[in-house]
Every structure is written in structure tokens, then in C-alpha cells.
C-alpha positions in Angstrom: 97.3 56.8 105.5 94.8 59.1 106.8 92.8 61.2 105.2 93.5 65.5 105.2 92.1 67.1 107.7 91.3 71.0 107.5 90.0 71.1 111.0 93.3 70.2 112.4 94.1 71.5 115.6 97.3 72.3 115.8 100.7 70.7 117.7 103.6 71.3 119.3 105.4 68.2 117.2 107.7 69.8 114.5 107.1 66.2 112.9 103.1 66.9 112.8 103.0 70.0 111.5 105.6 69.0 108.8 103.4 66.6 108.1 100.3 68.5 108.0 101.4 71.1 105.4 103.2 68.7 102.9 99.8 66.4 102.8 97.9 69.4 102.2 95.9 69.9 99.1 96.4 72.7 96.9 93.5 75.0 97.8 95.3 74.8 101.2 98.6 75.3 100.8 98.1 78.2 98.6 97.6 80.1 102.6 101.0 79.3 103.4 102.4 81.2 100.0 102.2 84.7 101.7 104.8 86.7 103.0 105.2 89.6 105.5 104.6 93.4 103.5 107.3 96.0 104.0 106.8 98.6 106.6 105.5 101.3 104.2 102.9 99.0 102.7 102.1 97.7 105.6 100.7 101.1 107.2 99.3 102.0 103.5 97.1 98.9 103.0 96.6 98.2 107.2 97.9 94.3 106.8 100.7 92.7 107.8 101.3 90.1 104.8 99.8 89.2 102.2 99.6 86.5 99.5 102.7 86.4 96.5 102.0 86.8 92.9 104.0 86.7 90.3 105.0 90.1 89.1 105.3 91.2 93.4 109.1 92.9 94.2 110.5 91.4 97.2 113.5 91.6 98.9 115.2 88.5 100.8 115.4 88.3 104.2 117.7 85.2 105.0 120.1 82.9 104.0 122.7 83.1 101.0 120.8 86.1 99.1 120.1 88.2 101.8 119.1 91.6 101.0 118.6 90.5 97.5 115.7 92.3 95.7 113.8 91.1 92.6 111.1 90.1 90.8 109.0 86.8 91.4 109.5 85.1 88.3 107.5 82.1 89.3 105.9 80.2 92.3 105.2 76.2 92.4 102.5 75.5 94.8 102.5 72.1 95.4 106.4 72.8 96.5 105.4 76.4 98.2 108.4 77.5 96.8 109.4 81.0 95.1 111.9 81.9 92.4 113.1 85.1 92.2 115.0 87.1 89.4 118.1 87.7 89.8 118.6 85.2 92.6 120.7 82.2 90.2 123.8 79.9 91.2 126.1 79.0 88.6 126.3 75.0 88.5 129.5 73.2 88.0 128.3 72.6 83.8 128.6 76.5 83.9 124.7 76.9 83.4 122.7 79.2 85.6 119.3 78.6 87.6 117.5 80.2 89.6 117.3 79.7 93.4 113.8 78.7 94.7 112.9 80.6 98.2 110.2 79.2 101.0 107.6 82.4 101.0 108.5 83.2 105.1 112.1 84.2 104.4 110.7 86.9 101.8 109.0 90.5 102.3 106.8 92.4 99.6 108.0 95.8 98.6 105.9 96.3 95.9 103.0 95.0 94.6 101.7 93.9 91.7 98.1 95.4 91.4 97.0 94.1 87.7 94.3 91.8 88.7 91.2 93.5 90.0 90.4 90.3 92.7 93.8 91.5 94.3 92.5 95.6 94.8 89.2 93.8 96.3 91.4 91.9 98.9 93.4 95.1 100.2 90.6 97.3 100.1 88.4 94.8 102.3 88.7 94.7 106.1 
């Protein structure tokens, strides 16, 4: 198989660019963990997304939990999935887990602003 490559091009084959993000290493797939702000934020800050962390309120956009908001409990990135709380199925044993989003079907309404390296990002041009 080949190697990555990070100067790939780009293509119009769904089955390439499948391809290209789930043989991505990590320090490139954590780019594809961002999802769009809200409106207000958006304006405030002068960006249109932004990268998730855990702590960030967001509110679902599509599928079964639409219009769901909550916090992001945890992110894998080697899946580039998001679990949010309150989000949970209950499975046929009765237990409950919680439902694990792709970042694009998500939007940031608030943000979680405890790490300094984050302020450095939004205030930056």
C-alpha cells in the first residue's frame, strides 16, 4: 500500500477521498475535527468554524438528534467522531450509550475558552 501523502491533490472519486482521510495520520485528521460556529460567534470571532474541544456546546444539525444541544463529552481522533451529552440510545440490555456524531453534522454555540493556545487562535488573523 502506498505511502500518505499530504500533498495530495484532491479528486472527484468519493472512493479516493474516503480513502485519503481514513489513511491519514493523526496530526492530519485532527483538521477534519472542526465544525461550523453559530451565527453569533461567527460575526464575534470573524471565522466560520473552528476546531472541537471537549467542554464546546453544540447543537446537532442532522439526523436522529437533530436540534439536540449538549456538551462534548469526548472526541476519538483516529475515528473523527464526537460524543455528545445527552445524545444516548437505550440498547435492547436496557443500558445507555452515548451516540458518536461525525464533526460536519455539528455547530459550536459556545466555546470553551480554558486553554490559552485556543484565545491565541481566535484572536489571530
Amino acid at each position: 500500500m502506498k505511502k500518505f501523502s499530504s500533498v495530495w491533490g484532491g479528486s472527484r472519486k468519493p472512493g479516493k477521498q474516503r480513502k485519503h482521510r481514513l489513511n491519514s495520520p493523526l496530526h492530519a485528521k485532527h483538521k477534519f475535527m472542526r465544525a461550523c460556529l453559530s451565527g453569533e460567534l461567527s460575526k464575534k470571532y470573524g471565522k466560520r468554524s473552528l476546531g472541537l474541544r471537549k467542554g464546546d456546546k453544540v447543537k446537532v444539525m442532522a439526523g436522529q438528534f437533530k436540534r439536540h444541544e449538549g456538551r462534548v463529552e469526548s472526541a476519538i481522533l483516529a475515528k473523527t467522531r464526537v460524543f455528545v451529552s445527552g445524545a444516548e440510545v437505550t440498547k435492547k440490555d436496557g443500558t445507555k450509550k452515548l451516540v458518536a456524531f461525525d464533526p460536519s453534522n455539528l455547530m459550536i454555540t459556545e466555546l470553551n475558552l480554558d486553554d490559552k493556545f485556543r484565545q491565541k487562535i481566535l484572536e489571530r488573523k
